[in-house]
C-alpha angles and dihedrals in degrees: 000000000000122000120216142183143180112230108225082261097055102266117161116230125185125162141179128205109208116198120242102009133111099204129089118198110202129184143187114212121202121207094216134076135152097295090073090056127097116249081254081052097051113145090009086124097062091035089060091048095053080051099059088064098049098079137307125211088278111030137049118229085247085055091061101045090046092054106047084047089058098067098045093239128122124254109190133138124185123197123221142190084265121017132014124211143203117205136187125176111191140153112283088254095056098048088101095058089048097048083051085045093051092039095054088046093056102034101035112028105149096201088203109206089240096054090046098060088048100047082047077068100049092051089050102054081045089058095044088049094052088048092056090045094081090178090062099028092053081072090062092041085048093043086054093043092042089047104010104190101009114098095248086070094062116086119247100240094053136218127296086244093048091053106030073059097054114106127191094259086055086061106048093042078055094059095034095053099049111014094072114131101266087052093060128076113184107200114185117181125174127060091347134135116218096213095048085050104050081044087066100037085060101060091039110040098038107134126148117269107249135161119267119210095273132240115288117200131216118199117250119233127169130200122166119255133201106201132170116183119201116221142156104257145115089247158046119238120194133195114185115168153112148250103265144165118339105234101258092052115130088234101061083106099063089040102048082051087053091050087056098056089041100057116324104125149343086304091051121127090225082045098040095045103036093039124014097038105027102024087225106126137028092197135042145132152136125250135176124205126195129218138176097268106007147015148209136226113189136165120212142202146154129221150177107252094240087063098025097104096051100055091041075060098043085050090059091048088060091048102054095041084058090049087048099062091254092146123117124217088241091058087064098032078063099038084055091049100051091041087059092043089058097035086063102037082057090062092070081066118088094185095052094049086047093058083048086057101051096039094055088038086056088042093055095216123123120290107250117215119217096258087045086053094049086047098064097040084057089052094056107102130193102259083054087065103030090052088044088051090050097046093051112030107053097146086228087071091049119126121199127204117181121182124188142024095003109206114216090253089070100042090106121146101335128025113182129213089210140345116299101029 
């Protein structure tokens, strides 16, 4: 079982010693992602974490680099609407040098002017390719339809407008507001010892507890939304979904296994029907995604425009058979068994035990081991599916994003010039 700790600041500490392998994954979670910017500050989370890696006081951005390749090991960090991470995986031996590594990036970043500006760039040719990626930029269109003005709606990388505005100050204030120690949780899994490890952490992340600028909170409100996008693309791509479980509700379970069913695989009912059985589609799938307060369950796919509103309509078929009660008990008996085998083929991967760890560790809910999660996927049961399908997917609640050529037979209620209109 995991070990964990509290340093004197504040500071969160979970590990996990895994049996027969040499590498440690370590991590540093953030409290903080872009759902805790103003609308000014949108995409000043990932800006910040594109900044840590850019030169400390004593080390170049190239030093860094250089050092971590050295050992052969991985340096990454991602930021999302609710928490950012920096990750390093490394040989048992160098764990030292990445926690210091880790440790610099957080505590003494320099966020020089002229790095800045050139980072700015980098950001701004990541949001224009986003923005020329339609299968990945459908989900943004889908959040701010889904939540429209709460923060949740914006998407994590920000507008041009919003980073060609941040200033260093911005920055700083940033950092200083939400990385204090009681925001931070550092998770390691892998051949590492606790108590080294804290030994180190002490010396290392031993920054003064101070008080960050506290967690505002916007009120969440949902109305369903019809909305077609017009873009210069090949294909349709379609977002239809709900508000759904925040990610600590007692019922994930139940909805991770109807995601499943929905469209998590080759077996899938989305993949079997708009692709195995009709040819429509090449891509499509369901996904959830679980927040504080709230959550979200979607179901994806991409078309050509000539086919687009049959399988919107095939989509909503699916939906509503869902809604209906329409699923077997062999349909779960297989859901549960594809969520434990990849439960446990996730459990040859250091880096993904250690982001269990630190999720569960910012949650502040108890840590599940892997017989405890089987467990409760076991314990799932059909009416639990069946009553949480009816309770979210009402096709009354729906909400429907398009994104493309959008042919005439989807130009319902809202057709948008560009995206955010």
């Amino acid at each position: 079982m995991p070990k964990q700790a509290v340093l004197p600041n504040g500071t969160r500490v979970i590990t996990e010693r895994v049996p027969g392998v040499r590498s440690v994954a370590v991590g540093v979670w953030v409290d903080a992602g872009s759902r805790d910017e103003t609308a000014e500050q949108s995409g000043i989370a990932h800006f910040v974490e594109h900044m840590l890696f850019k030169g400390t006081r004593r080390r170049s951005a190239r030093d860094i680099a250089e050092a971590i390749d050295a050992t052969g090991g991985q340096l990454n960090a991602f930021t999302t609407k609710e928490t950012t991470c920096y990750y390093a995986r490394v040989l048992d031996e160098h764990l030292p040098l990445a926690l210091d590594i880790l440790a610099d990036m957080l505590f003494e970043s320099a966020f020089r002017p002229e790095d800045i500006a050139r980072e700015r760039e980098v950001i701004l040719e990541e949001i224009r390719l986003a923005e020329d990626t339609p299968e990945d930029l459908v989900h943004d269109v889908f959040e701010k339809a889904l939540f429209g003005t709460h923060p949740l709606g914006r998407p994590v990388l920000g507008s041009e407008h919003t980073v060609a505005a941040c200033t260093r100050q911005d920055l700083v204030r940033f950092v200083q507001a939400h990385y204090t120690p009681e925001d931070l949780v550092i998770a390691a899994a892998g051949n590492v010892d606790h108590a080294a490890l804290l030994d180190h952490l002490a010396r290392l992340f031993d920054s003064p507890s101070r008080s960050g600028s506290g967690r505002g909170s916007t009120a969440l409100s949902y109305r369903p939304s019809y909305l077609m996008v017009e873009k210069d693309c090949e294909q349709v791509h379609l977002c239809a979904g709900v508000p759904a479980l925040h990610r600590t509700h007692p019922q994930r379970f139940a909805l991770h296994l109807l995601d499943t069913i929905l469209g998590g695989g080759m077996s899938s009912r989305l993949f079997q029907e708009l692709r195995e059985n009709r040819g429509l589609v090449y891509s499509t799938y369901s996904y959830h995604s679980g927040y504080r307060d709230t959550g979200v369950l979607a179901v994806y796919a991409g078309t050509s425009p000539d086919k687009a509103s049959e399988v919107l309509e095939l989509i909503k078929a699916e939906l509503a058979s869902v809604h209906r009660g329409d699923i077997s008990a062999a349909e779960l008996d297989r859901a549960k068994q594809q969520a434990k085998g990849a439960l446990m083929l996730s459990l040859e991967n250091t880096t993904a035990r250690m982001s269990r760890l630190g999720r569960a560790a910012l949650d502040d809910r108890p840590y599940l081991s892997p017989r405890e999660l089987m467990r409760r996927i076991d314990a799932v049961t059909l009416d639990d599916v069946r009553r949480l399908a009816d309770e979210l997917l009402p096709p009354e609640r729906l909400t429907v994003v398009g994104l493309g050529a959008i042919p005439d037979a989807l130009r319902g209620a809202h057709l948008a010039e560009a995206v955010g209109e």
